[in-house]
VEXDREN-2710 file (C-alpha; in Angstrom, 1 decimal):
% VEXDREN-2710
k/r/px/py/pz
1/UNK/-59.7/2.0/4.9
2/UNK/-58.0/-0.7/3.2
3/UNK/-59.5/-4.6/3.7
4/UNK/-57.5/-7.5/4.9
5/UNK/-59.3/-9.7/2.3
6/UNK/-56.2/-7.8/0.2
7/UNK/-53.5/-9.6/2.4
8/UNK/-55.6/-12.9/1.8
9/UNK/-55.0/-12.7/-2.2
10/UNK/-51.4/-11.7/-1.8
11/UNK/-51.5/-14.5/0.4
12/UNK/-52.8/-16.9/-2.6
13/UNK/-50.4/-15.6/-5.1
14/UNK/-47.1/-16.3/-2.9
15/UNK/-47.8/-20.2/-2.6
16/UNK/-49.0/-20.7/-6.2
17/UNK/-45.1/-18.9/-7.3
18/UNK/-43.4/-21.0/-5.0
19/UNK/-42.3/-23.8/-7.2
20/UNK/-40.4/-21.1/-9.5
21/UNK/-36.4/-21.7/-8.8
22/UNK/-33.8/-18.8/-9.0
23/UNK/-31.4/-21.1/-10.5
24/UNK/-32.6/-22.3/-13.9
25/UNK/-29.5/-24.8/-14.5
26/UNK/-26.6/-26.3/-12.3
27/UNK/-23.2/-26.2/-14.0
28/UNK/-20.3/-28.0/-13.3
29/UNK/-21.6/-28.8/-9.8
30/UNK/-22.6/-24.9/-8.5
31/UNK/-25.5/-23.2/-7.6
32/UNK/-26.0/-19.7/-8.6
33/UNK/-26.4/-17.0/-6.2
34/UNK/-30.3/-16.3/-6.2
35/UNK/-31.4/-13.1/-7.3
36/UNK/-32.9/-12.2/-3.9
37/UNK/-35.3/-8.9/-3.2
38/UNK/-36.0/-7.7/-0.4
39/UNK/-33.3/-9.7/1.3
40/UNK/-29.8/-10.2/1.5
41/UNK/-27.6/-13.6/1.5
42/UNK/-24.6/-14.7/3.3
43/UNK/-22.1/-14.9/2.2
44/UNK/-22.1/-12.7/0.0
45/UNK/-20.6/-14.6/-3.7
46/UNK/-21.6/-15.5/-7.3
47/UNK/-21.0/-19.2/-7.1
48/UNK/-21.3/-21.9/-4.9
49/UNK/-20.5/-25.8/-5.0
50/UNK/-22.3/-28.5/-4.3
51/UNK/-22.8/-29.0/-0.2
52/UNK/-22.2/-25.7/0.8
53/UNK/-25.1/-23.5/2.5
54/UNK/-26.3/-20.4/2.0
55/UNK/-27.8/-18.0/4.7
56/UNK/-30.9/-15.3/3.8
57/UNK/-32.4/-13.0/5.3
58/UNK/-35.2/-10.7/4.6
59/UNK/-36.0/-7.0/5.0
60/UNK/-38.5/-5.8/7.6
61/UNK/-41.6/-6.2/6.8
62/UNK/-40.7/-9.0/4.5
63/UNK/-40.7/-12.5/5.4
64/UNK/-39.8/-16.3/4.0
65/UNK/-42.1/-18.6/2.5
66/UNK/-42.3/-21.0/6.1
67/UNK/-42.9/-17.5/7.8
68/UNK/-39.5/-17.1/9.0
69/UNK/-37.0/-13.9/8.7
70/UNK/-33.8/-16.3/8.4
71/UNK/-33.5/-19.8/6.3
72/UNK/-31.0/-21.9/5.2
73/UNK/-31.0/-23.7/1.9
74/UNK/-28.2/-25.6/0.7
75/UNK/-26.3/-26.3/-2.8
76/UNK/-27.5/-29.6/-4.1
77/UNK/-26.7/-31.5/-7.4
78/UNK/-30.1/-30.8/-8.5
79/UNK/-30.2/-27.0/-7.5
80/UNK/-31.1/-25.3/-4.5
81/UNK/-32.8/-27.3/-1.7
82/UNK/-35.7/-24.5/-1.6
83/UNK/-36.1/-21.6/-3.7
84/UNK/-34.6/-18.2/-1.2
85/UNK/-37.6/-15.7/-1.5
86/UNK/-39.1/-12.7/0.8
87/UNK/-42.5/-11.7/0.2
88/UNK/-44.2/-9.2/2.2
89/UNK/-45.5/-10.2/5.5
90/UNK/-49.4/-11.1/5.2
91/UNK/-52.4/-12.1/7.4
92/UNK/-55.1/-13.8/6.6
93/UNK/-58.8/-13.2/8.4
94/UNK/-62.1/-14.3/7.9
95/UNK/-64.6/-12.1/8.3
96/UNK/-66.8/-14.4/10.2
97/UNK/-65.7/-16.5/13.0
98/UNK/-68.2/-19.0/13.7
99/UNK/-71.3/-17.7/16.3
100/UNK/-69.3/-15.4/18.1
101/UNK/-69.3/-13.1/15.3
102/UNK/-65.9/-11.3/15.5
103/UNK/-65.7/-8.5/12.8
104/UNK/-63.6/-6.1/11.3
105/UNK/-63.8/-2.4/12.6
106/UNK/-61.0/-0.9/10.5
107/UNK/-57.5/-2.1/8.9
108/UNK/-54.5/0.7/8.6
109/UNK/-51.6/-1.3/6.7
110/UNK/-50.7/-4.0/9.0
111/UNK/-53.0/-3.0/12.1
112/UNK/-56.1/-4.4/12.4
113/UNK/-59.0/-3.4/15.0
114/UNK/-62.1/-6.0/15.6
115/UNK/-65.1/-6.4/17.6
116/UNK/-68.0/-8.8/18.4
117/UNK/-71.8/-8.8/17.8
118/UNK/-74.0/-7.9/20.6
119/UNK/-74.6/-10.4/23.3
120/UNK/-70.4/-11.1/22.9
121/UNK/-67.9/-9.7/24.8
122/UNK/-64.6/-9.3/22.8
123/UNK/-62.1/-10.9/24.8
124/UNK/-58.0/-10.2/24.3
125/UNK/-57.2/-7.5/22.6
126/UNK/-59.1/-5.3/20.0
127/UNK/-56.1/-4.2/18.0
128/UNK/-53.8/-6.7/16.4
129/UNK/-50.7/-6.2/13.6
130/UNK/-49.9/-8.9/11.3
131/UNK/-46.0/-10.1/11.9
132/UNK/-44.1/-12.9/10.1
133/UNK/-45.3/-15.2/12.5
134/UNK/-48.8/-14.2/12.5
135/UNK/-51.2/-12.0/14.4
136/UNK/-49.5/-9.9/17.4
137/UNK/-51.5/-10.1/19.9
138/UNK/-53.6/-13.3/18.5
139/UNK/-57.1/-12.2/17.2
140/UNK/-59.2/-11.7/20.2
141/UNK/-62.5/-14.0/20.6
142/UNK/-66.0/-13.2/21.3
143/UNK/-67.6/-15.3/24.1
144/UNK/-70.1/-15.4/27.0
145/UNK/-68.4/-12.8/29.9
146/UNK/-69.1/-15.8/32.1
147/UNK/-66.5/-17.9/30.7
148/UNK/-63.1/-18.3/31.7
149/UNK/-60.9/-19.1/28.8
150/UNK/-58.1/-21.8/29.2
151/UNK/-55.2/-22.2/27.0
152/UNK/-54.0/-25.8/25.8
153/UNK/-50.3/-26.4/27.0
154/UNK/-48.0/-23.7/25.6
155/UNK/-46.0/-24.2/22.6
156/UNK/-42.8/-26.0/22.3
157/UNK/-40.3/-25.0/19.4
158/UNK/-37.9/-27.3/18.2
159/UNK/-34.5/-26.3/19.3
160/UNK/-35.5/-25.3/22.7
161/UNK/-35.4/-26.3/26.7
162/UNK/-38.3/-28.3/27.9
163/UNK/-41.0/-25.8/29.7
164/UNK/-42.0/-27.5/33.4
165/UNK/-45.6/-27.4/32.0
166/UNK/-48.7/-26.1/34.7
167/UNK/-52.0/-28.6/35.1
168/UNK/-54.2/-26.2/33.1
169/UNK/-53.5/-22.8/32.1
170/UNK/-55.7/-20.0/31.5
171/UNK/-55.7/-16.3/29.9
172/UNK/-53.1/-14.2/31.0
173/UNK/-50.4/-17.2/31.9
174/UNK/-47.0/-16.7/30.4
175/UNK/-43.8/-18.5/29.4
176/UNK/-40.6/-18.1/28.5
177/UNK/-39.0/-19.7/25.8
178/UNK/-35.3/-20.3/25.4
179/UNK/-33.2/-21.8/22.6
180/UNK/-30.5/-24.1/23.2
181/UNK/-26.9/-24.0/23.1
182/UNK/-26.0/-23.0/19.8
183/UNK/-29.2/-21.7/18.9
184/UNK/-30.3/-18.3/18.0
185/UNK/-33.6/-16.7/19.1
186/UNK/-35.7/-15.0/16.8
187/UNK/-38.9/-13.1/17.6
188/UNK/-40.1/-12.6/21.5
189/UNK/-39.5/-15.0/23.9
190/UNK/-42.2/-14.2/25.9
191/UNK/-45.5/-16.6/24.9
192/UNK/-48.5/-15.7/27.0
193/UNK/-52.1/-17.3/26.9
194/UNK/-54.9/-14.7/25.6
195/UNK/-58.6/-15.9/25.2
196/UNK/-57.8/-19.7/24.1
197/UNK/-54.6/-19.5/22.2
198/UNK/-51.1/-18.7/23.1
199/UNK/-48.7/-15.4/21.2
200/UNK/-46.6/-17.1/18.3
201/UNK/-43.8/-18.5/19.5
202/UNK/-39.8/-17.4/18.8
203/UNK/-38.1/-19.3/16.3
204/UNK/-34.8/-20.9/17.4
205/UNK/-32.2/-21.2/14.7
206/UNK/-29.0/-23.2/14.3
207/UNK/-25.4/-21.2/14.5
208/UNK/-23.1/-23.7/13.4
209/UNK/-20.0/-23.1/15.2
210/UNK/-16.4/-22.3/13.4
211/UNK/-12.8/-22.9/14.7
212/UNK/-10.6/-20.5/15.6
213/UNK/-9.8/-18.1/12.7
214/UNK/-7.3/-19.0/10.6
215/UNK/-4.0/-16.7/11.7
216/UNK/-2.1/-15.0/8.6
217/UNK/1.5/-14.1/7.7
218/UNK/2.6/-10.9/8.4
219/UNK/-0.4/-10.2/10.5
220/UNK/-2.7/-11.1/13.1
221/UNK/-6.4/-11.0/14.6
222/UNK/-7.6/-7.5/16.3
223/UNK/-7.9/-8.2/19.8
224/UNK/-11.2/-6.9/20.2
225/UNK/-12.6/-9.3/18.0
226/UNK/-11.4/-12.1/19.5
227/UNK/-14.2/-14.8/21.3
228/UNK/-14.4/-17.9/23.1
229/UNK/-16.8/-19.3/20.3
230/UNK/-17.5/-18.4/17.2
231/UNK/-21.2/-19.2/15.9
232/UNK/-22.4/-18.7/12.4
233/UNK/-22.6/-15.2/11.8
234/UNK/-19.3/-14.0/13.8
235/UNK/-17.1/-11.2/12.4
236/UNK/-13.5/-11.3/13.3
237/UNK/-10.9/-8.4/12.0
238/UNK/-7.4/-8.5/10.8
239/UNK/-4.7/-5.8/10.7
240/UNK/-1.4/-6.3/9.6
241/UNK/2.0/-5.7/10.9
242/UNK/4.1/-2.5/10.1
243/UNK/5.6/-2.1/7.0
244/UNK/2.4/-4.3/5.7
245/UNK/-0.5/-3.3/4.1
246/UNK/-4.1/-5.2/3.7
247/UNK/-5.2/-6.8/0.6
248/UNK/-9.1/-7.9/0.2
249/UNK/-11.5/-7.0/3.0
250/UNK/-9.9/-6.9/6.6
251/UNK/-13.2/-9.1/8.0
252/UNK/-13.9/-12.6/7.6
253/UNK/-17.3/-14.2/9.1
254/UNK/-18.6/-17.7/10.2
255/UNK/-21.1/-19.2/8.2
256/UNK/-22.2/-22.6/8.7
257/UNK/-19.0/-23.9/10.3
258/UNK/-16.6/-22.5/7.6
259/UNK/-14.5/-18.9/7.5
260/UNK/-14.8/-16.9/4.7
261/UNK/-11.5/-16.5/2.9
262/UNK/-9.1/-14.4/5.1
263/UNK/-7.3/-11.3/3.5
264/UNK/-3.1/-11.0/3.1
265/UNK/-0.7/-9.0/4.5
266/UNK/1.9/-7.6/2.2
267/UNK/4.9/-5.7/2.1
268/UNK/5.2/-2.4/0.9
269/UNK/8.8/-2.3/0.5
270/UNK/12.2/-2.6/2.6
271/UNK/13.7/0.4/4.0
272/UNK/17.5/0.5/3.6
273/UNK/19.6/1.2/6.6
274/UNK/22.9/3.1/6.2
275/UNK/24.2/2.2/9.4
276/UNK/23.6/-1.4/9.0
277/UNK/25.4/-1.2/5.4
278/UNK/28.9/0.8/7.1
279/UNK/28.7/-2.2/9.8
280/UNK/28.5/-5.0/7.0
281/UNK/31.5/-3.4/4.9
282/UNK/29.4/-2.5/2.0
283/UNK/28.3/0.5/0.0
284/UNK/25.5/1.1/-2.8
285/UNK/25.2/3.6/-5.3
286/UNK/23.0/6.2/-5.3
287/UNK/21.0/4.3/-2.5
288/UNK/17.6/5.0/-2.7
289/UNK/15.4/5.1/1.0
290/UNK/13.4/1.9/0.3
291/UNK/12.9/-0.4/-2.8
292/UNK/10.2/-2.4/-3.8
293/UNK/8.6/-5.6/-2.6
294/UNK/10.6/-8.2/-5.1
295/UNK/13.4/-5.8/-6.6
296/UNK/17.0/-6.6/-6.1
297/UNK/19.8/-4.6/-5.7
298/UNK/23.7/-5.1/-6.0
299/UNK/26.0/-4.1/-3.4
300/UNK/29.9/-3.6/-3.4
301/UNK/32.6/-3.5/-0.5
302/UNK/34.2/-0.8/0.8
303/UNK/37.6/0.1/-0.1
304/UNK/40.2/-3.5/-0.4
305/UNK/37.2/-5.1/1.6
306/UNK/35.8/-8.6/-0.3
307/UNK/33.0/-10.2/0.1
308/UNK/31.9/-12.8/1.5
309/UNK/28.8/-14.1/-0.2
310/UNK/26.6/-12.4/-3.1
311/UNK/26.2/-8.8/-3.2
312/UNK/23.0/-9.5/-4.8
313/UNK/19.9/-9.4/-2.3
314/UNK/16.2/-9.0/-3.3
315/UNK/13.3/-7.2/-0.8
316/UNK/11.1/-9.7/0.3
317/UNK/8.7/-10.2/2.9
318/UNK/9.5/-6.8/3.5
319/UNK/12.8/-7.9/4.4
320/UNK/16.6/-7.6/3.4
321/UNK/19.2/-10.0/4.4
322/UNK/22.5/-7.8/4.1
323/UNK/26.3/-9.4/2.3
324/UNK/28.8/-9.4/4.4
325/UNK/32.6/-7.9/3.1
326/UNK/35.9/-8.7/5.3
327/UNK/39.8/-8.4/4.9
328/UNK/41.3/-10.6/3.0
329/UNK/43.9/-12.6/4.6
330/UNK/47.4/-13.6/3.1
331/UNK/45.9/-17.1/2.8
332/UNK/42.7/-16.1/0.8
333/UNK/42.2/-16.8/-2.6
334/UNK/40.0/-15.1/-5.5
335/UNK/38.2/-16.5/-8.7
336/UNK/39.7/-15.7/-12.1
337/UNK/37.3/-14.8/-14.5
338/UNK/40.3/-15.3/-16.9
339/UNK/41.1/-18.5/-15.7
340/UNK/37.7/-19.8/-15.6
341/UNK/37.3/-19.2/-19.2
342/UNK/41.2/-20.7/-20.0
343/UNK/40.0/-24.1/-18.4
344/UNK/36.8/-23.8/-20.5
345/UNK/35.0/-24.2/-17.1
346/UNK/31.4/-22.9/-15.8
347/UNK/31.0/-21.8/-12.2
348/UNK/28.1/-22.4/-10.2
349/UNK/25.5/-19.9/-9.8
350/UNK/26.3/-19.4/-5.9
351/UNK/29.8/-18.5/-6.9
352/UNK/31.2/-15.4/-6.2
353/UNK/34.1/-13.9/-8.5
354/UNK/34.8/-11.4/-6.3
355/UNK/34.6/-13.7/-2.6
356/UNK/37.1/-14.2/-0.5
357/UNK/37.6/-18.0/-0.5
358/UNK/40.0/-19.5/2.8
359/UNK/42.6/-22.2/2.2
360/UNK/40.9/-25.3/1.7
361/UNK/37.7/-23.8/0.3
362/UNK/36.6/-26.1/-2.8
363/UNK/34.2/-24.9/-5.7
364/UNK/32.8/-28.2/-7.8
365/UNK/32.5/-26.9/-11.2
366/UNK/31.6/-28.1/-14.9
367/UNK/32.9/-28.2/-18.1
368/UNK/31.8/-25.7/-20.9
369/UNK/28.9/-27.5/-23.3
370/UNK/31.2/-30.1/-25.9
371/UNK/34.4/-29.7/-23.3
372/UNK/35.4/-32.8/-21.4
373/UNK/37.5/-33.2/-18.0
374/UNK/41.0/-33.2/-18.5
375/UNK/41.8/-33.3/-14.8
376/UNK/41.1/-35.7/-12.3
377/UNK/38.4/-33.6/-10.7
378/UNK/36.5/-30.7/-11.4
379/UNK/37.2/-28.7/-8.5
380/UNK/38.4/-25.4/-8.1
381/UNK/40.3/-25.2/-4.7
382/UNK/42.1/-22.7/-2.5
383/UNK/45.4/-24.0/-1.3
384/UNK/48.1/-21.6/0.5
385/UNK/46.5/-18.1/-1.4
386/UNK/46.6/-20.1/-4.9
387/UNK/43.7/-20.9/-6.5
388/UNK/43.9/-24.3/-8.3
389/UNK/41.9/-24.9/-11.6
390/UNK/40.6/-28.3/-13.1
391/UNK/41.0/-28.3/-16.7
392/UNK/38.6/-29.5/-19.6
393/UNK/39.7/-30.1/-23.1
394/UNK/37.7/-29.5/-26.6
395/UNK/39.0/-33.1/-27.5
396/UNK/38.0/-35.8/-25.4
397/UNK/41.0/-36.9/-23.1
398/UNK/43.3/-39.9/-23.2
399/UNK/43.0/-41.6/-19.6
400/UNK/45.3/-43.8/-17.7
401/UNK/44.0/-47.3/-18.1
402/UNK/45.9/-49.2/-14.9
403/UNK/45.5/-53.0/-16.6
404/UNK/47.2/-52.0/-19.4
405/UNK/50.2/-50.7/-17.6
406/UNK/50.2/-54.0/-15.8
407/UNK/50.4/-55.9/-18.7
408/UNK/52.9/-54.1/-20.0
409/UNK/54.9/-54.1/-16.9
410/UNK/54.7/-50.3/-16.5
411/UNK/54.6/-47.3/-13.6
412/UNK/54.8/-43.9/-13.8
413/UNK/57.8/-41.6/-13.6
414/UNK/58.1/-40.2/-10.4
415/UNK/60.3/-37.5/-12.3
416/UNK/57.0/-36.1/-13.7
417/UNK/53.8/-35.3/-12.4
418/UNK/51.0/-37.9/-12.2
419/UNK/48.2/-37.6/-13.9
420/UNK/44.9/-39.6/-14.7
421/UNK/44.2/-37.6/-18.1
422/UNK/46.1/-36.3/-20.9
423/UNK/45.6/-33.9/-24.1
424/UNK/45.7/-35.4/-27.3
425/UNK/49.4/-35.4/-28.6
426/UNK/50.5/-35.2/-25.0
427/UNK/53.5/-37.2/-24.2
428/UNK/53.4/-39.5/-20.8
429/UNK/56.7/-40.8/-18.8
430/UNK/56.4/-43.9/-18.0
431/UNK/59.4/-46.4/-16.3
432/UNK/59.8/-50.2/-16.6
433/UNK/58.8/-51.8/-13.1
434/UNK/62.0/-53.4/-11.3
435/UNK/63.5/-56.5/-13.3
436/UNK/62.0/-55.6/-16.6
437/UNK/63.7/-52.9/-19.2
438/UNK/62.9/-51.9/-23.0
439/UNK/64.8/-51.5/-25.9
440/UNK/62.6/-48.4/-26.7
441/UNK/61.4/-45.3/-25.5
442/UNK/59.5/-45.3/-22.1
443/UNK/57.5/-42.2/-23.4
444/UNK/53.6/-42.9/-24.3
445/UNK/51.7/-40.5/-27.0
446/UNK/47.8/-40.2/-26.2
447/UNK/46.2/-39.7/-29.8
448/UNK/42.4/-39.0/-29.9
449/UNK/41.1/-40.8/-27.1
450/UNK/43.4/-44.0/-27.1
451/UNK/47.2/-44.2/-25.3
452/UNK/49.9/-45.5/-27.2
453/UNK/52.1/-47.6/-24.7
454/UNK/55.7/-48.7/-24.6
455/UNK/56.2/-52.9/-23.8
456/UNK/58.5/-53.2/-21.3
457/UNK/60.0/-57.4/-21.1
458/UNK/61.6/-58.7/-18.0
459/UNK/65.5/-58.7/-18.5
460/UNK/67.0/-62.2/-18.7
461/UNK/69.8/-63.5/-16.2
END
């Protein structure tokens, strides 16, 4: 037979550790995840900031320090608010109650039988098992047989609905207990009056209440998990779309108010279609069935068929966007490698050489590092199946300064070309405007960066 006086020191020794914290220090505004036996905590991580909660709770036949099966304690500046522990259940009893003399028969573990000196009549019920909440049934009485026990008005837990209370209530009178909305019931709801005092009473806890779970790309929720709320403590699945595979655990859960981080979908590749290459005008070598999430591969067009765009694509998303390649048409126009590097210019990266360009396509360009424009744009541009090239010089160019030619009674040559900018030891035509002539040459020189002009003086009548 094993005494209950042993649950009464375990008892003893549970409230005198309770001051000892899991968490000896409080870094950079975290808590550290107690070191919990006999229980578990939600969720389930290392580290947690400041203001966040964490939910624990305890094997059977283990209970909290308030007598509870489930607490929440939260992450404060100082530490946790209370110190997440499970100790086994206990009971105390004292071996004497009073005159009516109630005794212990026998104890087995957590069951308990009593019984009451002679003249007493034992009333509720002789066996009892301790619980997290206490006794189960309440430890019976002994009293006069001509007695009829009332029970004070039955117990209301916070959390709960109001109970239309009786007058008077008496041994063997029951209630029910309910939580409220949002609430979660732990322990029986059933209280009933038995010699004097009511059966311990639920507990009602609070399920604070999440969104809707956050949808991912690539993905989405499994149906069956799907709810009109979501309380603390709800689990809700993911599965990804084809072609897509899970990373992280494929479950998230509610716990006080906030998801736990959702997993990601990702791609395990694109799958290359030959049919959809033939239809696009383009080919690849040795094509491979699929390629990797992120690589890139380089097409090129079938037979005297040009492209339209880059034949450069990358997998991504676990997605290919194919290049188009067309006919060329008599007006179409290509980029010269050769004459690209002539003009000392640098294309653009979303150049094409090998791109049909229409008539009147334009490509802005650059000059090479240390080259300067020579032309009066830098643009390349298709005109009539010609492709016309800017030019940009090693020298800086001489360039057309307008006031000057007023002053010196100036215009261009319509015999030549017009130009804004010229090489250095280019020669420039100019003519005398109308009533003014030269006794010189109407040819300018540009030299470095400066323009040597001819002086042209109105003629005399």
């Amino acid at each position: 037979m094993v005494s209950l006086e042993h649950f009464i020191l375990l008892s003893s020794a549970i409230i005198a550790c309770q001051g000892t914290s899991s968490t000896h220090e409080n870094k950079k505004g975290t808590c550290k995840a107690p070191v919990l036996e006999n229980g578990r905590h939600v969720p389930n991580k290392v580290l947690f900031e400041v203001g966040e909660w964490l939910q624990y709770h305890c094997d059977e036949g283990y209970m909290t320090a308030e007598r509870n099966i489930v607490e929440n304690v939260q992450c404060l500046s100082s530490g946790w608010s209370s110190v997440p522990q499970c100790s086994g259940i206990v009971c105390s009893f004292q071996p004497k109650r009073g005159l009516d003399k109630l005794h212990l028969v026998y104890s087995s573990g957590p069951v308990a039988k009593f019984s009451c000196n002679d003249g007493f009549i034992l009333k509720g019920s002789e066996i009892s098992q301790c619980y997290y909440y206490g006794w189960d049934p309440p430890l019976p009485t002994c009293q006069d047989s001509s007695e009829r026990v009332k029970c004070p008005p039955p117990p209301q837990p916070m959390n709960t609905h109001d109970i239309t209370l009786k007058s008077v209530y008496f041994s063997g009178d029951k209630e029910n207990i309910k939580c409220k909305p949002g609430f979660q019931l732990y322990g029986s709801q059933l209280v009933i009056c038995k010699n004097g005092r009511w059966t311990s009473p639920p507990q009602c806890v609070f399920l604070h209440e999440c969104d809707d779970p956050p949808s991912i790309l690539f993905g989405a929720l499994d149906s069956a998990s799907i709810k009109p709320a979501y309380h603390s403590g709800s689990v809700v699945m993911y599965k990804c779309n084809d072609g897509f595979e899970i990373t992280g655990l494929n479950e998230i859960i509610c716990i006080n108010g906030k998801w736990s981080s959702a997993p990601t979908c990702i791609s395990d590749g694109c799958t290359l279609s030959k049919e959809t290459m033939i239809t696009r005008g383009i080919a690849l070598e040795n094509a491979p069935a699929q390629i990797s999430e992120g690589e890139s591969v380089e097409f090129h067009c079938i037979g005297n068929m040009v492209p339209s765009q880059s034949l450069t694509v990358t997998c991504k998303d676990g997605e290919i966007h194919y290049p188009q390649c067309i006919i060329p048409d008599s007006d179409s126009c290509k980029v010269s490698i050769d004459k690209i590097a002539q003009n000392n210019l640098v294309l653009p990266k979303s150049a094409s050489m090998g791109k049909a360009y229409s008539n009147g396509d334009r490509i802005p360009t650059r000059c090479k590092t240390n080259y300067f424009r020579a032309s009066p744009s830098l643009i390349v541009e298709c005109l009539n199946g010609k492709m016309i090239y800017p030019k940009c010089a090693q020298e800086k160019p001489c360039r057309i300064n307008q006031d000057i030619l007023d002053e010196n009674f100036l215009e261009f040559d319509p015999n030549y070309d017009y130009k804004v900018y010229f090489e250095d030891g280019e020669i420039i035509h100019f003519m005398c405007k109308a009533g003014y002539t030269t006794i010189t040459e109407t040819t300018g020189l540009c030299v470095k960066e400066d323009i040597i002009y001819p002086v042209c003086h109105e003629i005399c009548k």
